[in-house]
N, C-alpha and C positions, 0 to 999 in steps of 0.2 A: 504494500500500500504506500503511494505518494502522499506528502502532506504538502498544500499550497498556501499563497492568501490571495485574499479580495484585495487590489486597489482599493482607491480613494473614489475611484467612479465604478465602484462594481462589478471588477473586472475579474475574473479567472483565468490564470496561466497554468494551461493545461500540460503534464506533464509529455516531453517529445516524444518517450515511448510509446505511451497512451495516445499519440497523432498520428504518427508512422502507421501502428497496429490497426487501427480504426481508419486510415486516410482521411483525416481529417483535414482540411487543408482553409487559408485563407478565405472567408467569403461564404463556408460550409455553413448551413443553418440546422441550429441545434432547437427540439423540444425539449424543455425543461419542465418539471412537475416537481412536485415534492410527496414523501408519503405520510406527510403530520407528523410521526417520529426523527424529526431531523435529518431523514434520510432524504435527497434530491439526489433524482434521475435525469441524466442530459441522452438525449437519442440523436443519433446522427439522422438529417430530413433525405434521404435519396432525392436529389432536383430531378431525376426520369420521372418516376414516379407523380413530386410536384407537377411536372409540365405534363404529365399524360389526366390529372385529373383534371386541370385546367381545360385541355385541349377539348377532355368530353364533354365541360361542361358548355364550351364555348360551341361545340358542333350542337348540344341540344338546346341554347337557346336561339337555331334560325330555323 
């Protein structure tokens, strides 16, 4: 287990190992949640994914 801190504005620097492994990269959009118990979950956003529900939703409003 890594230990990190917050910045001053919020910020998480996430450990390189944990970037590499996961491909995490610049620009990458994270969901975050929390479980009430102090516990926060960050999920990597797949962008194919983003842009394909997009794409459906944009084909089924014409």
């Amino acid at each position: 287990m890594s230990i990190t801190q917050i910045d001053a504005n919020g910020r998480v620097l996430l450990p390189l190992g944990i970037r590499y492994q996961l491909d995490l990269n610049d620009g990458d959009e994270l969901a975050v949640d929390e479980l009430g118990d102090g516990t926060i979950i960050l999920k990597k956003i797949d962008r194919r994914l983003r842009f394909q529900e997009w794409l459906n939703k944009e084909l089924k409003n014409k």
